[in-house]
N, C-alpha and C positions, 0 to 999 in steps of 0.2 A: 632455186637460186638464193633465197631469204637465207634456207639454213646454212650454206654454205659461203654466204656472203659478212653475215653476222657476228660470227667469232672474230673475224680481221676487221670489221668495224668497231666490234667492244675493243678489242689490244692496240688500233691504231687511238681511240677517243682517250684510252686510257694512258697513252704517253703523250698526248696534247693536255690532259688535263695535270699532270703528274710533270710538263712543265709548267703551266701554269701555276701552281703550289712554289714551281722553285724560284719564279717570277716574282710570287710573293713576298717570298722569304728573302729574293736580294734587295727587294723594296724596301723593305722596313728589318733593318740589320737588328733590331731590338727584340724581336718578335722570336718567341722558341721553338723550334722545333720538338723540341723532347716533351714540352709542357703543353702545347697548343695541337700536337698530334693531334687527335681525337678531332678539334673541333678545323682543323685542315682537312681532316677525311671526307670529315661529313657536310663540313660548309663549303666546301672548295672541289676537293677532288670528285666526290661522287655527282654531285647535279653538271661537269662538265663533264664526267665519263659518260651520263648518259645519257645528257645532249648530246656529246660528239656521236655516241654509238648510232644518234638517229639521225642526223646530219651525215654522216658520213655513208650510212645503209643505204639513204636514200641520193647520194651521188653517185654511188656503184647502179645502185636501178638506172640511174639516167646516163651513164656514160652505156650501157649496156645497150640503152633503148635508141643512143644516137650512133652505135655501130662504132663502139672503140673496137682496138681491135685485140684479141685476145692470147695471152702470154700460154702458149700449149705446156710448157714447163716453168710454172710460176718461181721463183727462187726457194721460198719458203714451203716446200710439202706439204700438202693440206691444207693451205692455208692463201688460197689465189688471191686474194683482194689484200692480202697484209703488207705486200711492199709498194703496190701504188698510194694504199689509205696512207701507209706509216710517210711515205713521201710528201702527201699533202699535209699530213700533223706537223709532220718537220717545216715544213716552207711557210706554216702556219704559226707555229713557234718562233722560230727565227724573226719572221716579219713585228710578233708583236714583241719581244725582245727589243728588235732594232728600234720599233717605233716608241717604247718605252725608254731607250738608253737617249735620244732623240730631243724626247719631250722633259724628264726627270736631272738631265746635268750637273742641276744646284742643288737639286730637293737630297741629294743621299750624301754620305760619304766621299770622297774622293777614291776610298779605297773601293767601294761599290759601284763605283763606275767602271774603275776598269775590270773590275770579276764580272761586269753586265756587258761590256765589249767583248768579254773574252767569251761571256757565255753565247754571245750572238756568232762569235768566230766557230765557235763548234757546233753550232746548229746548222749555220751554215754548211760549213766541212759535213758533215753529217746528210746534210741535205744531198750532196753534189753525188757522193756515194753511193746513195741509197738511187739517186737519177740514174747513176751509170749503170749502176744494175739492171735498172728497169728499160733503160735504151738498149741494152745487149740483150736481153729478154725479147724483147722486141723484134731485133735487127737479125735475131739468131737464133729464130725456136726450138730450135735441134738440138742446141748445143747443149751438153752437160755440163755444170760447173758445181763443183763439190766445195767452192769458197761461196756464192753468189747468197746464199742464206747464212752462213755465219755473220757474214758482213754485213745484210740488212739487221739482223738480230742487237749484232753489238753495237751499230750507228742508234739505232734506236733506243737501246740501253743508253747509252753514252750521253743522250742528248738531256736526257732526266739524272743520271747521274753529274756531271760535267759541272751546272749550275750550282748545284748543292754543295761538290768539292771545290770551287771556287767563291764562296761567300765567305766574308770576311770574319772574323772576332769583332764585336763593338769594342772600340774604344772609348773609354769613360774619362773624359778629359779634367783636369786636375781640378784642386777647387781655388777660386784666386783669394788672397788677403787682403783685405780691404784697406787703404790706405788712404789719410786724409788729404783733403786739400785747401787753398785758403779762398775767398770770396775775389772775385775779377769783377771789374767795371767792362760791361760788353763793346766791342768797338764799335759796333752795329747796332741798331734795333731792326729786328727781321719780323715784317708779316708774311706769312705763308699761305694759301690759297688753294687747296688740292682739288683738282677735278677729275674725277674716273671717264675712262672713254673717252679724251680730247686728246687727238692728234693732231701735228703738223699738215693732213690731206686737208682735216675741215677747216682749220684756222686758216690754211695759204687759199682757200677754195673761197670760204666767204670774207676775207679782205680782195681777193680780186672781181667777187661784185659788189662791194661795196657795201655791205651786210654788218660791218663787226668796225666802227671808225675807230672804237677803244684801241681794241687788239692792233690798231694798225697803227696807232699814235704809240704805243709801248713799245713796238717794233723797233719803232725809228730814234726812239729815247732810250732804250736799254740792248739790252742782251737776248736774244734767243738762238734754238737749236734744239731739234730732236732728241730724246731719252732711249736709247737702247732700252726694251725691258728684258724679261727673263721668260722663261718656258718652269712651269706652265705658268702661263698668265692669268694667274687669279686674283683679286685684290688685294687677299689676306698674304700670301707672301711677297707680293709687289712692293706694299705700303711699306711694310716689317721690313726688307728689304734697305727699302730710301731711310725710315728712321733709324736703323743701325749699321747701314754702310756692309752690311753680311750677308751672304748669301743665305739661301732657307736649309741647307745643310747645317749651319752657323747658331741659324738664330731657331730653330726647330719650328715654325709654321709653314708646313709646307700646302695647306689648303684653309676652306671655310669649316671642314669638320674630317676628323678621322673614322676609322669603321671599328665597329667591334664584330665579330666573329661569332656566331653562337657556339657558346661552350669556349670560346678562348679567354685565355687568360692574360694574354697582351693585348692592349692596341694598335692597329692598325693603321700610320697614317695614311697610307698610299695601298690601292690596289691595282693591280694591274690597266693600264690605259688601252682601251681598245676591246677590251676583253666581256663588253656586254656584263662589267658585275652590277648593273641596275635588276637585272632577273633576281639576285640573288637577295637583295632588298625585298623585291615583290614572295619570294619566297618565305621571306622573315629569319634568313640562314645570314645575313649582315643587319647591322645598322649605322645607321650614322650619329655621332657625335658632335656636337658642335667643339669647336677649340676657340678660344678665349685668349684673352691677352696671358693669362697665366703661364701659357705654354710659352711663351718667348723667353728665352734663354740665356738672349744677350739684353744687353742698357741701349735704352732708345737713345733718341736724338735730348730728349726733355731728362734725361735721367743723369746726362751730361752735364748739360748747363746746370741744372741743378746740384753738382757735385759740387761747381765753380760759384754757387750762389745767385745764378740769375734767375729770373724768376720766369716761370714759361704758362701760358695758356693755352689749352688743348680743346680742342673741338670737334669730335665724332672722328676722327682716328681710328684707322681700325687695328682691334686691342687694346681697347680704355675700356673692357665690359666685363670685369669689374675695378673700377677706376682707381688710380694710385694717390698714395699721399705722396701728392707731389706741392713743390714750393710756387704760387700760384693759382691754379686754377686745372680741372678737364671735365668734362662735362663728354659724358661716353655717350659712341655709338650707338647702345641702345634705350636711348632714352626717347626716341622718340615715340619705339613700341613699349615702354613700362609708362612713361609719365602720367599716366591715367590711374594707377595705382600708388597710392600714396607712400605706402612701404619701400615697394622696389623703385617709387624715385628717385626716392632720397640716395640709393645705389648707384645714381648717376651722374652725381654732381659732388666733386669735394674741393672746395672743403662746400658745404650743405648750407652755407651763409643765404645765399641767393637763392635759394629753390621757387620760393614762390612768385618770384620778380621771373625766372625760368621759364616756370611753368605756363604764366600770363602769357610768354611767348608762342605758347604752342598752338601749331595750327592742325585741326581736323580737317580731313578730306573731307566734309561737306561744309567746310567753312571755305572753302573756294568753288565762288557762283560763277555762273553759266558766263559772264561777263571775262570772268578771268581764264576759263578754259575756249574761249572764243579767240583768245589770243595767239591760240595754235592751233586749234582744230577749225575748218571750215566749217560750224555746222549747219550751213543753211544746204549742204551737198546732201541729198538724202540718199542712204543705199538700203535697200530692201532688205537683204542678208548680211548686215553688220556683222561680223563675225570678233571684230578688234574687242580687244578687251580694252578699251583706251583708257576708263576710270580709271581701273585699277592700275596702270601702266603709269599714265601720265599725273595720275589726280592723286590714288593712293601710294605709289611707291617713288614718285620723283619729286612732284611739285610739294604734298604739304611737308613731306620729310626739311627737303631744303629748305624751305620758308621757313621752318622751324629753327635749325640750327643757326639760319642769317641771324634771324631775328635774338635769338639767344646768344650765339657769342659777341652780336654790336654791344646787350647789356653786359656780357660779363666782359670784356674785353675793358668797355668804358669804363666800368665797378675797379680792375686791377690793373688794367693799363701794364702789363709785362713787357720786357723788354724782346722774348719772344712771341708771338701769337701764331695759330697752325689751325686753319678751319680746314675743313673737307667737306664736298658735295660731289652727291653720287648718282645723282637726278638722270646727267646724261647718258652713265651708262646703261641706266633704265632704258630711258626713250631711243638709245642708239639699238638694243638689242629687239627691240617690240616695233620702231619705226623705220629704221634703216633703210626698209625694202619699199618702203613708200618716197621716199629722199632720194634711193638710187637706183627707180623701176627696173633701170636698163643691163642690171646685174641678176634681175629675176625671170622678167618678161611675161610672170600670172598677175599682173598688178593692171587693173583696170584705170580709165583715165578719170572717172567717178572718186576712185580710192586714191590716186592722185590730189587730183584736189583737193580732197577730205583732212588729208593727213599729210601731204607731200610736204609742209613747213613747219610742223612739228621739230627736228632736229636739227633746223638753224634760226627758228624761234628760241627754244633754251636754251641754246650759245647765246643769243643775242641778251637772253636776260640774266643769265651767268658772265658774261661781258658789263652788264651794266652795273653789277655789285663788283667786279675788277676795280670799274671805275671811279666807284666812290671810294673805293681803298686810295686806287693812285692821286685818287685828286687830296685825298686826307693826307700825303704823305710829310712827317716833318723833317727836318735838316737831320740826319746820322740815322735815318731810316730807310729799309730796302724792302720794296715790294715783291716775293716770288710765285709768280703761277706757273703752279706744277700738276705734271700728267705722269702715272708709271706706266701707261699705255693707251692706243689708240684703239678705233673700234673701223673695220669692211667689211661688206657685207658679206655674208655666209655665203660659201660656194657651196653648189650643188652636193659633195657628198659628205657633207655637216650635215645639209635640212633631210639628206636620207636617213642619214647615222641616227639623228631625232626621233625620226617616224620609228627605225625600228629599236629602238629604245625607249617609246611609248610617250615622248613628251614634247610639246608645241616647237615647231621650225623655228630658230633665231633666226630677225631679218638682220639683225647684227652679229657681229663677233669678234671676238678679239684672241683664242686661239692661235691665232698667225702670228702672234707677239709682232704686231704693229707697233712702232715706235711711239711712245711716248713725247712729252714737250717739256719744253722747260722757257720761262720767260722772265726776267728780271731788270727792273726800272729802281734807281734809286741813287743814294749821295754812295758811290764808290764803285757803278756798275758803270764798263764800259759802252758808252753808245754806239749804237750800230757792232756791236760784239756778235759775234755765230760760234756757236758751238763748235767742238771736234771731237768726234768717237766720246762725245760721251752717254751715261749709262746711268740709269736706275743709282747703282749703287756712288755714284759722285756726289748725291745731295747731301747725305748727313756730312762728308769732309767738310765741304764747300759751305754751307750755314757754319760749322766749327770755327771755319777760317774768318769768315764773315764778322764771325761777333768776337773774335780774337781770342780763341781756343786753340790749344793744339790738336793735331790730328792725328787718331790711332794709328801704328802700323799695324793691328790686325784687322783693318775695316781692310775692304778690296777696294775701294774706290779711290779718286785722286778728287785734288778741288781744281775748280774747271776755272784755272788761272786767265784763261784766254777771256771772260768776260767782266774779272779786274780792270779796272782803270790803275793808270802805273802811278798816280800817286798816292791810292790804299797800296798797294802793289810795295813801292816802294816802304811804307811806313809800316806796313806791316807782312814780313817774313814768316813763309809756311813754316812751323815747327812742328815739333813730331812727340808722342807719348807713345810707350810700349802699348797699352791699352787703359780703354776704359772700364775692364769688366773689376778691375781691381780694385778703384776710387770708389771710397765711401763719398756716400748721396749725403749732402748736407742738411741735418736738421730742419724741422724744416722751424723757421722766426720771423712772426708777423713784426713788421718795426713800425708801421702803420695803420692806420684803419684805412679801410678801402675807399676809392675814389666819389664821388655821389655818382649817381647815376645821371643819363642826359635829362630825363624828364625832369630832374631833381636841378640842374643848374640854373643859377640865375640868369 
């Protein structure tokens, strides 16, 4: 049976892997086929030709062994298992197509979206073909049909060709002229406040026991309403997103790192979703690259005001690594992993005035004692088989991170005093993805009442302590200043066939997750914000407008977003009228001109 079974699992694995390659190629419209040849063969096509060949031999054994029942006049001569295997590659194809056109919307072209519908419409059609054949095979052993193997031959041809002749020409979009503009007094002063992994379930869940009284007093003082995110929901194009009002087609970050190919000559942002390329890492036939702020395309949020002359403070942002001359102040995302290094410090802070005053601030994970991790772990619960990585989880990757950046943008903040400020903490998406399943046992049901205890307060512990630095913002707030705490997305716990997909992708079950593109928050207290305001349909992409509007900018018509007028009060409302600017990518960034020396710092006041 092997030898005859073998041939139609090599030619069925090899038009699953052959659309796989064409998968790739509408992924990343940049990528060459003519020059990357070679290393598509051999990094792409062949280690899925011969997985599938063995994946698929060994489903023919088992449909065999449970008494399928068999086609006495296969359609294809000599070839009995080629139109059932070629049916499963196609419904295999199809599926990860759909599930890629699905999850990718924002990340490609406009125009590779519809040649990736289209290519899903012909796998489909292709699929339904190749069925009916094999149900008439079936229903009709007798029957002779002199079209029934032309037909499977060419759907399966069709479904690797189809993808390829509908992929687009990139389009290399023009270069803009930079045109100057004059300095504006901002109508607003905006602090900004970003937190990863906070949704509207936890905030409305612990204001109704009475867990979070900050968040409840903002409520009733300001504006909020849920944030639409985006697919896929990763940070790095979430963030990139809100700061440029673009989609990651737009503004080119479409993840935390692209692939390179072995033997290719382009990069790779996007590989196939679904498609197990973590093998192909283990293989050492990809890798990954990290992407930096360099890759963004389009002008942030700070590159704006800065054109306008205001002066902005940045704070772990992601895409400040390696940080801009900007007017102000940014202090990058990875400074918490270089500041130990003297050199690449200084890469993290500009203008480099402050480093040492910085640096003072930083906190090691073993500079938070048992006392302060006692504040969320139970640990007098003893479990035998610990298995929780909770140090490294809560100690190394949440809590000294944060403490860090707090502590360092209250100094630089106070040093420049900007008329914008933008910190980010990213603590809880840590703790959401490692604790979740302890916070929401009754989504998992392996969670012991031991582990319960241990950890169940862990992740509305660091709300509660990311509530209480809200606090001392809104309670600092002065007269023409607006507070906003902002989310690009929320975190649920991982259903069942995530923590599978894990396992067989070789890496630890998230008890959290934010794949489902959970809604985001949005929350705003201050002199111009309507009290008791709620959101409507708004989205990710509304924030850059709405800050514009806010500090009395006009707003691009190439951003996608709109300002979320509904939580104006009608006498800013009134006094100041949304206007409009072709774009921002054109305006020259203003020089940047200290006219001051910097502010003393708080230790430093009398």
């Amino acid at each position: 049976m092997l030898r005859r079974t073998l041939p139609s699992a090599a030619l069925a694995s090899a038009l699953l892997a052959g659309d796989i390659v064409g998968l790739t190629l509408l992924l990343n419209p940049n990528a060459s086929l003519a020059g990357d040849a070679n290393a598509l063969l051999f990094a792409l096509f062949l280690p899925y030709a011969a997985a599938g060949s063995v994946a698929f031999t060994l489903l023919a054994i088992v449909l065999v062994a449970l008494g399928r029942p068999r086609m006495r006049r296969p359609p294809v001569e000599g070839l009995p298992w080629f139109a059932s295997l070629s049916l499963a590659a196609l419904v295999l194809s199809a599926a990860l197509h759909a599930w890629n056109l699905f999850n990718y919307p924002h990340s490609v072209p406009t125009e590779t979206v519809r040649a990736l519908a289209g290519a899903t419409a012909g796998l489909v059609g292709a699929s339904l073909v190749v069925l009916a054949v094999c149900v008439d095979a079936l229903l009709f052993p007798t029957r002779r049909r002199a079209v029934a193997g032309p037909l499977v031959v060419l759907s399966a041809a069709s479904a690797v060709v189809i993808p390829l002749a509908l992929r687009p020409e990139p389009v290399v979009p023009p270069k803009p002229v930079p045109v100057a503009t004059e300095r504006v007094q901002a109508a607003r002063r905006v602090i900004l406040i970003g937190i990863d992994g906070l949704g509207p379930a936890l905030v409305e869940d612990g204001i109704a026991r009475d867990t979070l009284p900050i968040l409840s007093r903002m409520l009733r003082r300001g504006s909020y309403g849920p944030l639409a995110t985006l697919r896929p929901t990763e940070a790095a194009p979430v963030w990139t997103s809100m700061v440029t009002g673009r989609f990651p087609r737009d503004h080119h970050v479409l993840s935390f790192e692209s692939y390179r190919l072995r033997g290719a000559l382009s990069p790779y942002d996007l590989l196939p979703k679904g498609a197990l390329t973590v093998g192909l890492e283990g293989l050492r036939l990809a890798r990954r690259v990290p992407v930096t702020g360099a890759s963004r395309s389009c002008r942030a949020l700070w590159n704006a005001l800065n054109a306008f002359g205001i002066r902005t403070g940045i704070v772990r942002f992601w895409g400040t690594y390696p940080t801009e001359k900007v007017q102000g102040f940014m202090l990058s995302s990875a400074f918490d992993q270089l500041w130990r290094d003297r050199a690449r410090a200084a890469e993290c802070l500009y203008p480099p005035d402050l480093l040492a005053e910085v640096e003072s601030k930083a906190v090691e994970p073993d500079d938070v004692d048992r006392t302060q991790v006692g504040q969320f772990i139970d640990m007098s619960v003893d479990l035998p088989h610990d298995r929780v990585r909770w140090r490294r989880d809560l100690v190394e990757r949440a809590l000294a991170p944060d403490l860090t950046y707090q502590r360092a943008g209250t100094v630089l903040r106070a040093a420049y005093d900007p008329p914008f400020f933008a910190t980010r903490f990213y603590g809880l998406d840590v703790v959401g993805h490692a604790f979740m399943r302890f916070a929401r046992p009754e989504s998992f049901g392996d969670v012991s009442p031991a582990e319960i205890r241990r950890y169940g307060h862990v992740l509305d512990r660091y709300l509660a302590l990311l509530s209480e630095w809200i606090g001392d913002a809104e309670r600092s707030l002065r007269p023409g200043e607006v507070l906003v705490v902002l989310s690009g997305y929320g975190m649920e716990p991982a259903p069942l066939w995530r923590r599978g997909l894990s396992w067989l992708e070789g890496v630890p079950a998230p008890g959290g997750t934010h794949e489902g593109a959970p809604d985001g928050l949005l929350m705003a207290v201050g002199d111009g914000i309507r009290p008791g305001g709620s959101l409507r349909r708004a989205s990710v992409l509304d924030v850059t407008p709405t800050i514009l509007y806010l500090m009395g900018l006009p707003v691009a018509r190439d951003m996608e977003g709109r300002v979320l007028t509904e939580m104006i009060d009608d006498e800013f409302a009134r006094a100041h009228p949304v206007t409009y600017v072709p774009s921002y990518e054109s305006l020259a960034v203003t020089p940047i001109v200290e006219t001051s020396e910097a502010a003393p710092l708080p230790e430093e006041v009398p």
